[in-house]
Structure formats: C-alpha cells, structure tokens
N, C-alpha and C positions, 0 to 999 in steps of 0.2 A: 530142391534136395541136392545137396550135395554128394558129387559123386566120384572126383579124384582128389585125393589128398598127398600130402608129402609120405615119402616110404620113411621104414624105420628110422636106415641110417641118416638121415637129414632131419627127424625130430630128434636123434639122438645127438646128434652131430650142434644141435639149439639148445638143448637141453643142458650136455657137457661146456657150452664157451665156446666153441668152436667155427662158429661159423660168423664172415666179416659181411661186415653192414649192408651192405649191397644184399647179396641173401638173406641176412637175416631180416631185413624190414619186410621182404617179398613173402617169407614163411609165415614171419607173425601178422603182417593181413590176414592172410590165410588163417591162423587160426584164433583172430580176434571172433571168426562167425561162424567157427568150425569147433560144434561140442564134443565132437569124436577125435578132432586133436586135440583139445585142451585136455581132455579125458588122457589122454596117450601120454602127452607132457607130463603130466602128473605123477602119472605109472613112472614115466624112464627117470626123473626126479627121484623117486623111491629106489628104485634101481641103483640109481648112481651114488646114493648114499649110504646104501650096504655095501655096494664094492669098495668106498671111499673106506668104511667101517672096519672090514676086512684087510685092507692094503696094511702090509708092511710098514712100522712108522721107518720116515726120512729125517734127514738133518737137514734143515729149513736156509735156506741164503742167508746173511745177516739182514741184509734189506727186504726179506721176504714180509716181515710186519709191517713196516713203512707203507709199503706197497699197499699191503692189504689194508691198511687204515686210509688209505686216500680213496683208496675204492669205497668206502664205506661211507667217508666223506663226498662224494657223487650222487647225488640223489637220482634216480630212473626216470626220464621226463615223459615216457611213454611206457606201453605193454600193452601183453596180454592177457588178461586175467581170467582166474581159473574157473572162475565162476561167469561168465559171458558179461559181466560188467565192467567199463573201464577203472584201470584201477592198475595194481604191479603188476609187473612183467613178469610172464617165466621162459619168453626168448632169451635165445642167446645167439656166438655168433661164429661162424668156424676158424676166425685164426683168431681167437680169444679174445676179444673185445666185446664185451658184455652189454646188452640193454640196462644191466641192472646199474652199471657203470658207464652210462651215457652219460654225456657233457650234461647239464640242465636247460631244459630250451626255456623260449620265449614264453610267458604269464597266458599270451590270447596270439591269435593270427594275427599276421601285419596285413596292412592294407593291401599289398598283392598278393597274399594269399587268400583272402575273401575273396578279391576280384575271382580269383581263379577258382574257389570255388561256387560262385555264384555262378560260373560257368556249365556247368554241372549238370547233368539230367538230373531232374526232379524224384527226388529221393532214393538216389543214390549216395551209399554210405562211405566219406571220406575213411582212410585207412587210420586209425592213432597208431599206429608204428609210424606214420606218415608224421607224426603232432611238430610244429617248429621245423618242417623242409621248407625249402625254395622252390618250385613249381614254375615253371617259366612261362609265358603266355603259350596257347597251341600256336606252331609252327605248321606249314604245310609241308608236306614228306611225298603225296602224288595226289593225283585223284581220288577224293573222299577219304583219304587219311591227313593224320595230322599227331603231332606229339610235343611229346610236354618233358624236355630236359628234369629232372628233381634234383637237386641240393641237398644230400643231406647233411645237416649244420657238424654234428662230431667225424664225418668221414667226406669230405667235399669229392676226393675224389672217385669217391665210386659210380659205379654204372650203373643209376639207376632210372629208368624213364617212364612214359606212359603212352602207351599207344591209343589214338581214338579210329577208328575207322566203321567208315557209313556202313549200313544196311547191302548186303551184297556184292561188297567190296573184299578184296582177298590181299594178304601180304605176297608178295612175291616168294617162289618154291624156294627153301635153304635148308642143308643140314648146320653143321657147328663144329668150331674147332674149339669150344670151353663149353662150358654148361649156361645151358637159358633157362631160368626162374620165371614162369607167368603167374598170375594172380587176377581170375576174370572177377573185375568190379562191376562190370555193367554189362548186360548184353549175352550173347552167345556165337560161338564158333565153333566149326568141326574141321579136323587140318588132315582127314583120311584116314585118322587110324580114330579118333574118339568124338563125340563131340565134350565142349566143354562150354557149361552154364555161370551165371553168376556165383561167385563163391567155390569155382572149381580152381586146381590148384594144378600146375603141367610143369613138369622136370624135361628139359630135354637135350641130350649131348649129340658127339658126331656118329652114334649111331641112329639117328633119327632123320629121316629127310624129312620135311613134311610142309605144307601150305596150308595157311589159317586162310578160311573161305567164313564169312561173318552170313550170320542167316539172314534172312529179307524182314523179319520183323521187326527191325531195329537196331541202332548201331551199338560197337560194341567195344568197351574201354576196359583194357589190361595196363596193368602194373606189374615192368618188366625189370629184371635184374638180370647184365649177361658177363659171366666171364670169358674171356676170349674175344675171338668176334663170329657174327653170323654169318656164315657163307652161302650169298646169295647166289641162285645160277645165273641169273644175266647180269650184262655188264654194269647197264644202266643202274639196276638195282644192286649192285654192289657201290657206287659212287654214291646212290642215298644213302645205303647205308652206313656208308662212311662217317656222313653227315650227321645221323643221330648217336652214331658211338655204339655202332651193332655189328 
C-alpha cells in the first residue's frame, strides 16, 4: 500500500508545465502505480482549465504559434496515464518543459539498457518516465551500496540517479541545500521520521536531516532526483558524494 505521495503543490506544479526533467521523471514514476495521484492529476487538469477559461484574454508573441505548432509536432515518448495503463502522459515539468513535448525516444531499449535491466530484482517494475534513458552500469559508492548515473536523452544534464543499497545498509546522516526527489522502486527504508515501502514517494529539503537505514528483508532501490547538493555530515561521505552528483 501506498503511503507517501507528492503534496499538492508539486502535482500542481506537473500538472501546470512546470517542473524540469530531473523532477519530473521522479514524480511521474511515482505516479505511474499511484491511483490516488493519477486521480489528483486529473482533478488539478480540470482545475487548470477553468482558471485558464476564466483568465483575462492576452495579446499572444508573434511567434507564440510557431512554438505551439512544434510542440504539437513532438510526439510524448513516455507517461503517465490516467488510467494505470501505459500510454499519454499527464506529467509535466517545473521550468516548462513538458513530457507531452519530449524529444521522441528510441522504438525498443538498446542493448545496454537490457543489460541493465536484466540486472534487476525479479519483478521489479522498470519506471516508463524512465522509457529511452541511459542507465550506466552499478558503480560501487561504499559498502553494500552501489548507483546507477541515468541519461536522460531530452535533458542530459539533469541529476538524475539510482541508488541500490543491501539489506541493512544505511546512507550516511545529510540534510540539503536544494530539494531531493525519492521514488522507492524496490525494497523498503525508514530515515527516522517515516518509513518508506515500494511505490512510496519522499520530498526532502534543508529542513530535513535524516538517514535512510534499509530494512534486513532485502535490499532496496530508489530513483533519485536532487537539486542542490546533499549535505553529508562526514567528510568521507561528502567526497562520495561528490562523486555520484549528490
């Protein structure tokens, strides 16, 4: 069961365009298996089109069509869909770059993205917001962890990665000087204030200190999105995480 999701303003904030790739691919895992955000998206969708309805008409840029016709010409190479089947997106992304207006990825996975997925615990469910990233092999990052740089193809340089870490293994203590996007794909963690299972979804800025402590049943893989960087309290773990772009 699902039991943390995104707060309003960050479905709204997807909903409206607003949120950059980085984030946004982290929210729409989240709610590729989350029927109580798709449900939500739906609602603030309706929402934003009565206020849109309501607004004041503007006098448009000249190139304001152009624009909009190239967008149209982009077809969505991934999503969300509303209905829990893959299919269109109603992500979106906070500095305006749209899913719906994503580059077109690749027909099928390339051969290093099979590999890397074949890597995989056994049925665990690849992310399609994920559909045409680059995934890098696991890297080792310390004892019993390990991470996975991602590519993604329309925004290379975003900070998007994957943490795997063993069975009763913990991230080193950090609060944040941006915000951190988690999306638990595999596994479960409690970092002291909650715990968080498969399909849990965790926001967390510089008000947060907290340590992901992985439970002993098995290990456990998130898909992280951070802007800023993560401020680790030791030294050591500050130069790792230099190293993953945390």
């Amino acid at each position: 069961m699902i039991r943390h999701h995104p707060d309003d303003a960050l479905l709204m904030a997807l909903a409206a365009d607003r949120l950059a790739r980085g984030p946004a691919v982290v929210t729409a895992a989240h709610a590729e298996r989350c029927a109580h955000c798709r449900a939500r998206l739906r609602e603030l969708d309706v929402v934003g089109g009565a206020l849109l309805e309501a607004a004041e008409p503007a006098v448009l840029a000249p190139e304001a069509l152009a624009r909009t016709l190239a967008r149209i010409d982009t077809p969505d190479a991934r999503g969300v869909p509303a209905d829990g089947q893959r299919g269109e997106s109603t992500s979106t992304h906070r500095t305006g770059r749209s899913p719906r207006s994503a580059p077109k990825q690749a027909a099928g996975p390339s051969r290093a993205e099979l590999r890397f997925l074949a890597s995989l615990p056994v049925g665990m469910a690849w992310p399609e917001s994920l559909r045409g990233s680059t995934p890098t092999p696991w890297r080792w990052l310390g004892p019993g962890m390990r991470w996975s740089r991602v590519t993604l193809t329309d925004d290379r340089g975003a900070n998007v990665f994957l943490l795997r870490i063993a069975a009763g293994k913990s991230l080193p203590a950090h609060t944040h000087d941006g915000i951190e996007l988690t999306q638990v794909l595999h596994g479960a963690f409690d970092d002291g204030r909650e715990r968080f299972d498969a399909g849990d979804f965790d926001e967390a800025d510089g008000s947060i200190h907290h340590q992901q402590v992985v439970e002993p049943g098995g290990e456990c893989i998130c898909l992280a999105s951070v802007e800023g960087r993560v401020a680790f309290d030791g030294r050591i773990a500050r130069v790792l995480g230099s190293l993953v772009g945390m």
